[in-house]
C-alpha positions, 0 to 999 in steps of 0.5 A, spaced: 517 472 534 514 479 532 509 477 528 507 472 534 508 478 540 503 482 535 505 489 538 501 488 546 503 481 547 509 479 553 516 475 550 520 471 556 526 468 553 532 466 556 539 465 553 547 466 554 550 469 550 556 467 552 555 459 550 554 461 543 558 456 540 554 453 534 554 459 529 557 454 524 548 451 524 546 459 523 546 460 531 549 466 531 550 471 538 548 476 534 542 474 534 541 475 541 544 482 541 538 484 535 533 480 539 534 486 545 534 491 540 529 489 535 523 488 541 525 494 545 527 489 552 524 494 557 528 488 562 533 485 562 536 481 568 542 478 569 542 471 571 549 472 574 550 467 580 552 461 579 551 454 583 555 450 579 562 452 579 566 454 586 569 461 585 576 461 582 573 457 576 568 461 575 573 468 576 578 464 571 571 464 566 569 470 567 576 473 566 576 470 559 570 472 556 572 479 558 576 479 552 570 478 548 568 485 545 561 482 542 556 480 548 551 482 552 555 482 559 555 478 566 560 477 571 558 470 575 559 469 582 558 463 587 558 463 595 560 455 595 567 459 595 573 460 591 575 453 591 582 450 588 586 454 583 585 452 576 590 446 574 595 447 569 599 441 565 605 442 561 607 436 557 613 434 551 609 430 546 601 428 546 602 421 548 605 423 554 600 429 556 595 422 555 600 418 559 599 424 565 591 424 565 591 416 566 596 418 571 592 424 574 585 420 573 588 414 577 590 419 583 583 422 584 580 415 583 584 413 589 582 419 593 575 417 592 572 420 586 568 417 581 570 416 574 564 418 571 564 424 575 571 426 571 570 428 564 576 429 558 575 435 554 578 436 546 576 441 541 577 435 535 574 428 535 580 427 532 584 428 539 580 423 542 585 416 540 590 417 544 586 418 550 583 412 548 589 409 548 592 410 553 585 409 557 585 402 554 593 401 555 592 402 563 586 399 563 581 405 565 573 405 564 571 409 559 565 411 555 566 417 548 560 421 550 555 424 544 559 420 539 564 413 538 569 411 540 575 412 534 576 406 531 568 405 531 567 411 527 565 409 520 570 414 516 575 409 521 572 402 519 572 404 512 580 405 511 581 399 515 577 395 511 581 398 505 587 397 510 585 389 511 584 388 503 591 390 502 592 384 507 588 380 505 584 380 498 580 375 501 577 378 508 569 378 506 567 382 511 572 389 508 570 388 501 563 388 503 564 394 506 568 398 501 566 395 495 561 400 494 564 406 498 566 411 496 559 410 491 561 407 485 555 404 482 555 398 485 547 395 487 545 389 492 544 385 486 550 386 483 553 384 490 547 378 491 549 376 483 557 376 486 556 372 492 551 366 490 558 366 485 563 366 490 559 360 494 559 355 488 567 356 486 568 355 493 572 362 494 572 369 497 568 375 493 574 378 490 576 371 487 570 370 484 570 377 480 571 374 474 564 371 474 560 377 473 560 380 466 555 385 463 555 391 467 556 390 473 562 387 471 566 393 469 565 397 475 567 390 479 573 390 475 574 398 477 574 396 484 578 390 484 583 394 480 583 400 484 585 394 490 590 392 485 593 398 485 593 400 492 597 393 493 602 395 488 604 402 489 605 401 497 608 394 497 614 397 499 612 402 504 612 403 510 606 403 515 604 410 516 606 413 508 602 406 506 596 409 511 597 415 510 596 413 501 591 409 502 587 414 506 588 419 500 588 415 494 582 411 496 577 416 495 576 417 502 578 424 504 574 426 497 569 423 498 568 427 506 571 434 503 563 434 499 560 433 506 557 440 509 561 437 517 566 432 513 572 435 517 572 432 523 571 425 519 576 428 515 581 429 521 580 423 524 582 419 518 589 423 518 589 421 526 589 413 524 596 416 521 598 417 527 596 411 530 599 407 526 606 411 528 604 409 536 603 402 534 610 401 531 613 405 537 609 401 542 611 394 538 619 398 538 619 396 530 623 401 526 619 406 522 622 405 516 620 398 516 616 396 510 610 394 512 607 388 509 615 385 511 612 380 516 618 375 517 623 372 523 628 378 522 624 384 523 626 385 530 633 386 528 631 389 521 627 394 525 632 397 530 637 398 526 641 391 525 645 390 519 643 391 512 645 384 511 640 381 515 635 385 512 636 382 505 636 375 508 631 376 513 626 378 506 628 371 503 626 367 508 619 363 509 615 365 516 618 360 521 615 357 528 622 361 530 629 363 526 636 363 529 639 371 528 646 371 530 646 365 534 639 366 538 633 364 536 626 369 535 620 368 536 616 370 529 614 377 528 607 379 524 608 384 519 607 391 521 601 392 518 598 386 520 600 388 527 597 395 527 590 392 524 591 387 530 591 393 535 585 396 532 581 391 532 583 390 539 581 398 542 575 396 537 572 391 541 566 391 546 571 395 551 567 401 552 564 402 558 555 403 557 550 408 560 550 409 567 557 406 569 563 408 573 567 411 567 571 416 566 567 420 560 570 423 554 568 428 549 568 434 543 567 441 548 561 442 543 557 435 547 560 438 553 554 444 553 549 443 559 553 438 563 557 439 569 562 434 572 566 434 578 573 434 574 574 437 568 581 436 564 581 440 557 586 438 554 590 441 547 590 447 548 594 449 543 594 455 538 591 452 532 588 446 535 584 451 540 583 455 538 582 452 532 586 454 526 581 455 522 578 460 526 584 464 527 583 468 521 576 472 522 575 475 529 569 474 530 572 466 529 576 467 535 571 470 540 567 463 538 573 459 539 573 463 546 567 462 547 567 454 546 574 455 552 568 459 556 564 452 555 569 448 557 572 451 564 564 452 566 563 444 566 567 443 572 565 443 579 571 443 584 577 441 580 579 444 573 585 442 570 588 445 563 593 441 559 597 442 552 604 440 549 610 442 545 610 436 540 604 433 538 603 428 531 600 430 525 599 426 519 604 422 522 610 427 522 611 432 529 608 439 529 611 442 534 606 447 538 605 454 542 600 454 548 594 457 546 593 464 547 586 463 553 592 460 557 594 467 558 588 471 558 587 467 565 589 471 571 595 468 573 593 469 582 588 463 579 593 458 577 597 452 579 603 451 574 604 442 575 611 441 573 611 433 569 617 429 572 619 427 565 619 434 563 627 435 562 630 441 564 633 445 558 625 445 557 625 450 562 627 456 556 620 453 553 616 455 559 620 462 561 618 464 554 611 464 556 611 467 563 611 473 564 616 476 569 613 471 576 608 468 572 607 460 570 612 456 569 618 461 568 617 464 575 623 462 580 621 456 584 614 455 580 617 449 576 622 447 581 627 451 580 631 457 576 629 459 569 633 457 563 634 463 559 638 464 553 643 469 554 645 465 560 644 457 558 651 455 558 655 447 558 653 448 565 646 447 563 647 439 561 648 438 568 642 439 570 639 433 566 638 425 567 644 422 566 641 418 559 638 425 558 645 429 559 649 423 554 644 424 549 645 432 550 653 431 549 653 426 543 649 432 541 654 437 541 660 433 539 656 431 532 654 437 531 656 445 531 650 448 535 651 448 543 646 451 548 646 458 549 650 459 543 646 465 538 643 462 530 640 465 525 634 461 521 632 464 514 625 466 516 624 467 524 631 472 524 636 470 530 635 467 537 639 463 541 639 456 543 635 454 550 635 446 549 638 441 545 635 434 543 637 427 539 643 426 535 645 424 528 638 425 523 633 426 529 637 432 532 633 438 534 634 444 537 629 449 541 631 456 540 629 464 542 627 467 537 625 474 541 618 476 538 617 470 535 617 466 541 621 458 542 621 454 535 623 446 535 627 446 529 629 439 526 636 440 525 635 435 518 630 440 515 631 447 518 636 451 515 640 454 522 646 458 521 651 460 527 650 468 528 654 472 532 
């Protein structure tokens, strides 16, 4: 630009320094900072007013950014008035913050709002299959912005077609699609050569590869033997370590780890993992159950009937129906063939297109220059946003906090944040802490929600975060008192559901841990006992840490020893 300008021209450029959210493509914000410096800018105006956003959105924005200490500086404002305060949602799991924004988004359609005017936020693309699922479930238009929706992306479509291989040797259409991916040599004419042979036997592409030789023949029989294995090694698996195995030793996650922006893929394909679990949960099949038992004992096998029923079940041909104890059942597939069922069926021509009432998913990243009525940034969750590989450097977390900035800019009325205690990865549960930019909003500015299914003993989790009189431990904000550790007693189960109160008790018949009592763990030091959860190998423990914050301990894998 110096070599253009010369030393008398005029530069005119425009930018925001606090959108800069592609330093990862070599866009970084210093180069705004040096563009200042370098050409000696005589004048430079602030472009402050804002005509977007009412004002306690915009003061939301402006106090997070603040905490940046690379920028140039600007304060937004707006005379379209303060507006409603920021939203903010707590939730126990993942799927049920989906199930929250289905509700929330069907509350504001029957207030008038236009789908397409509400817009769904994520850091990751990964985040998107259970709002797309939930959506689908509920019967919701929606459209994936900038992008496919999660099993129409093709790290997706690749897995599957290794999945319905494992299925199905003989499904063309899966073999055709992988035979090849990862690269393994294999050309058109080779593939030509294979199915002119599969046309004159009569048979699928992968039982006429005996009829191909020279060299093509070996890396056919490569393929067919990586199949083989797959089948073998998994035949006994569950469906989300099957999924999980195949992900792996397919050659995929290899394969996208050499690509410059392979994570996401990377990420998505872990998040099938979890979709797999959803769909098992969904169908109430147990999550033990192999995945290739497709027989007429499967419903009772798969919650938790009799061993013995298992073993008969397992000897037994498929049947139109089958009597177990007396009843008879309807025949159940498989657990795999089952989960390629519902993937194949989110996959269908569902989506909503261009220019239609729907509601509009997508990354913060495809969210830069849009603005919505509604905006729902959803995940926000120390480690996912910000994201864990920006955490290290702080330049990385004044990026992240940048992408947050862009994220609560998008909305015009209503801005709404949400995160959850638990969330699946990999198919197993991460237990998660609210991200620190919840924190660094000005807490007069907020609206903490309180979920009806949200059980009281999570009350420890929300005073753990609030400050004294803020968010969900302020006296009245959650719709009741705060349950603090030094005081949370046997009383406290009183204040549960009735399955929720029995659960809880059974836990401390079984168990020799009880709310409000103190324990001690190897890594995190002594706390004490705010909430209890399950029974038996499921039981988990929500416990004070002090300094370290509240921590969800699986009782089966975390070593707690009674303190005090």
């Amino acid at each position: 630009m110096r070599l253009l300008a010369g030393d008398s021209a005029v530069i005119f450029a425009v930018g925001d320094d606090d959108q800069s959210i592609y330093a990862f493509r070599g866009a970084g914000v210093a180069n705004m900072a040096a563009f200042e410096r370098e050409l000696r800018v005589a004048n430079l105006i602030r472009l402050e007013q804002n005509y977007r956003s009412h004002g306690n959105i915009l003061a939301c924005a402006n106090a997070l950014i603040a905490h940046n200490s690379r920028r140039l500086g600007k304060n937004l404002w707006t005379d379209a008035g303060e507006g409603e305060p920021v939203r903010i949602h707590e939730s126990l799991t993942d799927s049920q913050e989906a199930q929250w924004l289905v509700e929330e988004i069907r509350g504001l359609v029957g207030e008038g709002w236009l789908r397409s005017a509400i817009a769904v936020l994520y850091r990751s693309n990964a985040q998107s299959r259970v709002i797309e699922h939930a959506l689908f479930s509920a019967g919701i238009a929606y459209r994936v912005y900038g992008g496919l929706r999660f099993f129409e992306r093709a790290e997706i479509k690749h897995a599957l077609a290794y999945l319905r291989l494992l299925e199905n040797p003989d499904d063309d259409g899966a073999f055709l699609r992988v035979v090849n991916f990862p690269a393994r040599g294999i050309g058109a004419r080779t593939l030509e050569a294979l199915q002119d042979a599969a046309r004159a036997r009569g048979c699928s592409l992968f039982a006429a590869l005996p009829s191909i030789g020279g060299a093509a023949a070996g890396k056919l029989g490569a393929f067919a033997q990586l199949v083989e294995r797959l089948r073998a090694d998994t035949r006994a698996m569950p469906l989300t370590e099957l999924v999980e195995h195949v992900v792996d030793r397919s050659g995929l996650i290899a394969h996208y780890q050499t690509e410059r922006e392979g994570q996401d893929r990377i990420e998505n394909l872990r998040e099938l993992v979890n979709a797999a679990a959803a769909v098992l949960a969904d169908e109430g099949i147990g999550r033990d159950v192999p995945a290739s038992f497709g027989v007429s004992g499967l419903a009772d096998a798969a919650r938790g009937g009799a061993a013995d029923a298992v073993g008969a079940a397992s000897d037994a041909p498929e049947s139109p129906g089958a009597s177990i104890g007396g009843t008879t059942q309807e025949p159940q597939a498989a657990p795999l063939a089952t989960f390629l069922a519902h993937a194949s069926l989110e996959a269908g021509e569902n989506q909503a297109g261009e220019g239609s009432d729907a509601v509009q998913l997508m990354t913060v990243h495809a969210a830069k220059g849009l603005e919505f009525d509604a905006v729902m940034v959803t995940g926000l969750e120390e480690g996912l946003f910000p994201h864990e590989n920006s955490m290290a450097e702080p330049e990385g977390l004044e990026e992240e906090r940048r992408l947050m900035y862009v994220a609560i800019t998008r909305a015009r009325q209503r801005l709404y944040l949400s995160f959850s205690q638990t969330r699946m990865l990999h198919g197993q549960t991460r237990y998660s802490v609210r991200s620190r930019f919840l924190d660094e909003l000005p807490p007069a500015l907020l609206k903490w929600l309180t979920p009806r299914a949200l059980p009281a003993v999570s009350a420890g989790y929300r005073e753990g975060w609030g400050g004294a009189g803020e968010g969900f431990g302020r006296q009245g904000a959650a719709g009741g008192g705060r349950l603090t550790g030094a005081r949370a007693g046997d009383a406290d189960i009183g204040r549960l559901s009735g399955a929720e109160q029995r659960a809880a008790q059974k836990f401390d018949r079984g168990t020799a841990f009880r709310v409000g009592q103190g324990v001690a763990h190897a890594r995190f030091g002594e706390g004490v006992i705010v909430g209890i959860e399950g029974s038996g190998d499921d039981a988990r423990v929500q416990v004070n840490f002090g300094r370290e914050g509240l921590k969800w301990l699986a009782l089966s894998v975390a070593r707690l020893e009674p303190s005090g």
